[in-house]
GUTIDO-612901 format. One record per residue (C-alpha): x, y negated, z negated; residue in three letters. Coordinates in steps of 0.2 Angstrom, whole numbers, plus 2048, in hexadecimal, padded with zeros to 3 digits. Each point is the difference from the previous one (the first is absolute). Example, Ala and Ser with C-alpha at 12.3 -4.5 7.8 and 13.67 -1.06 7.14 Angstrom:
BEGIN
83E8167D9ALA
8067EF803SER
END
This chain:
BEGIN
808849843UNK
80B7F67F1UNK
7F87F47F4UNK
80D7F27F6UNK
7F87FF7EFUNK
80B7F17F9UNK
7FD7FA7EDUNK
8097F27F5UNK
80E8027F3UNK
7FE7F57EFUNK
7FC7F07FFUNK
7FC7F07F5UNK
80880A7F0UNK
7F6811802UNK
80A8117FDUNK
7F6807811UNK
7F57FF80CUNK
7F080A803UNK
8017FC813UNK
80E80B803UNK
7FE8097F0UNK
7F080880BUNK
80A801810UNK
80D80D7F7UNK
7F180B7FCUNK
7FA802811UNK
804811808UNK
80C80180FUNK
7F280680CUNK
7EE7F6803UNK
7F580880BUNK
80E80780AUNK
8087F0802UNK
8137FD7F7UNK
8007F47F1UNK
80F7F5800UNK
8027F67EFUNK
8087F07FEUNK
8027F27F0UNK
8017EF804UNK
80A7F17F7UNK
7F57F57FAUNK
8087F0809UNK
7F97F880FUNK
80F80380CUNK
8068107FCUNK
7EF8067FFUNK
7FD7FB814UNK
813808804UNK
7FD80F7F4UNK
7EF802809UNK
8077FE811UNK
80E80C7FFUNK
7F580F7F9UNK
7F57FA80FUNK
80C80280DUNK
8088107F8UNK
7F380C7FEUNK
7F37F880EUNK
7EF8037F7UNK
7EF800808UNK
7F77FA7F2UNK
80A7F57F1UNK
7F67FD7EEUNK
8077F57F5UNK
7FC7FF7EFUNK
8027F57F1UNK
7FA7FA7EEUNK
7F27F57FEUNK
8007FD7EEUNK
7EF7FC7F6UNK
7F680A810UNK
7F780E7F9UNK
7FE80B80EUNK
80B802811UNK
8007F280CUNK
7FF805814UNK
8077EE807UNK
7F77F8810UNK
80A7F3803UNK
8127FA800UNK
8037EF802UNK
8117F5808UNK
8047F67ECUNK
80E8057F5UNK
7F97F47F0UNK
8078087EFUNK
7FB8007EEUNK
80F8087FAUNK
811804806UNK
804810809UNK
80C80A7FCUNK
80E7F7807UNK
7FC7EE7F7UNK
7F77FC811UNK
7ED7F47FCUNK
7FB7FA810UNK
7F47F3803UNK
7F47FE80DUNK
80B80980EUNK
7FA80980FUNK
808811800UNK
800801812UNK
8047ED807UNK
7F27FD80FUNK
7F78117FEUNK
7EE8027FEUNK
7F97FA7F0UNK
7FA8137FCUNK
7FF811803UNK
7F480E7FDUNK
8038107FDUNK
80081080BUNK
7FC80C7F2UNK
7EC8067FEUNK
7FE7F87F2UNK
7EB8057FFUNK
802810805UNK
80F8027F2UNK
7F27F67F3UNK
7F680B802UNK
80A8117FEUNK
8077F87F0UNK
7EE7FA7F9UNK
7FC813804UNK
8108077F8UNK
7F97F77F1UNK
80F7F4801UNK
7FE7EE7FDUNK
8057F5811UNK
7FA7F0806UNK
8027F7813UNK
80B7F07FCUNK
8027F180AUNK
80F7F87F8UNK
8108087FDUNK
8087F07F6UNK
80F7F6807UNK
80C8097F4UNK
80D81080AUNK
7EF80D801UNK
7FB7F380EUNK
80F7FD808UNK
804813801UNK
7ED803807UNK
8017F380CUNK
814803806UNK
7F8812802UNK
7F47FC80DUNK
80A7F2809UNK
80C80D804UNK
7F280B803UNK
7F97F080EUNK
8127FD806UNK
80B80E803UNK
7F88127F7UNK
7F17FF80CUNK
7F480F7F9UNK
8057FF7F0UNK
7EF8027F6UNK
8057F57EDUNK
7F97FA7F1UNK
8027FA7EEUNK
7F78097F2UNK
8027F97EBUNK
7FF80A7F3UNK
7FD7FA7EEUNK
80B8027F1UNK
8058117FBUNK
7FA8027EBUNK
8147FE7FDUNK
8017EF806UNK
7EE7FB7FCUNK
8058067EDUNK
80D7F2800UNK
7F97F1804UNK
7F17F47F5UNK
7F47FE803UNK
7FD813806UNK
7FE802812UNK
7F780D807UNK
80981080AUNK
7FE80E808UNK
80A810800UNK
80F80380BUNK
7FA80F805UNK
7ED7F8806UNK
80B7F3809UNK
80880F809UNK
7F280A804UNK
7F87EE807UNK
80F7FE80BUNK
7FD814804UNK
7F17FC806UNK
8037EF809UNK
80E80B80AUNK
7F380F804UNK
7F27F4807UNK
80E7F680AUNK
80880E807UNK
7ED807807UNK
7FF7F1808UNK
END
């Protein structure tokens, strides 16, 4: 079995990103299943390419993506993708879409094909703060989550996928007023760890 763990590079001015800052911790093996790793642009059309190629290359049965979710104070297991690219900010390519459908005609949302209950309650008994979430924004953590199980519809049928946010990391939290909360980088890891176990027992 292979698992695609993709996280985000930098964005919005920040030195990292505890999305795939957590990803690089992850060992190479989970539960006998191979680990692949993978960081992201943060932009809305190389994230969808970038995504598909690593997709078609390595041909996981389970994908997780990953991303940050500032001013959340424990990790996020996303429910719900939904077909609207609507901006706040610019990505990292100068790109602030409005109000655009990121796949024109598809289905107005996706859920996802992770357990997210049975990773809930693994995390809440690893001691590990998690939450279910039924909004994954509009920014490129929605786009990338619904892309993800599009393909997942359309063409990698089987493919069992899922979005997960972390918070900040304490470095990136430490930088911004008013303070934020955070979470370790190496919780965030262990939370993906365990999101990987429950999925792969599945």
């Amino acid at each position: 079995m292979k698992v695609l763990v993709t996280g985000f590079e930098p964005f919005g001015g920040d030195d990292e990103n505890p999305s795939y800052e957590a990803v690089k911790l992850l060992p190479e093996h989970i539960c006998g299943a191979e680990i692949v790793k993978a960081e992201l642009p943060t932009a809305f059309k190389r994230a969808e390419t970038a995504l598909r190629e690593r997709i078609e290359a390595h041909r996981p049965d389970i994908v997780i993506c990953t991303g940050v979710a500032g001013g959340s104070s424990g990790t996020r297991l996303e429910r719900v993708a939904i077909n609207l690219r609507d901006a706040r900010i610019e990505d990292n390519d100068g790109e602030m879409p409005a109000d655009e459908q990121i796949v024109p005609g598809g289905p107005a949302a996706y859920f996802t094909r992770l357990p997210t209950r049975k990773i809930l309650s693994a995390l809440t008994e690893n001691g590990i703060p998690a939450a279910l979430s039924y909004s994954a924004g509009t920014y490129v953590c929605n786009d990338v989550m619904y892309t993800l199980l599009h393909l997942a519809e359309t063409e990698y049928h089987g493919v069992r996928g899922g979005f997960i946010h972390v918070p900040y990391s304490p470095a990136v939290a430490a930088k911004k007023q008013p303070l934020p909360p955070s979470l370790a980088v190496e919780t965030a890891a262990r939370a993906l760890k365990l999101a990987i176990s429950v999925t792969v027992a599945e």
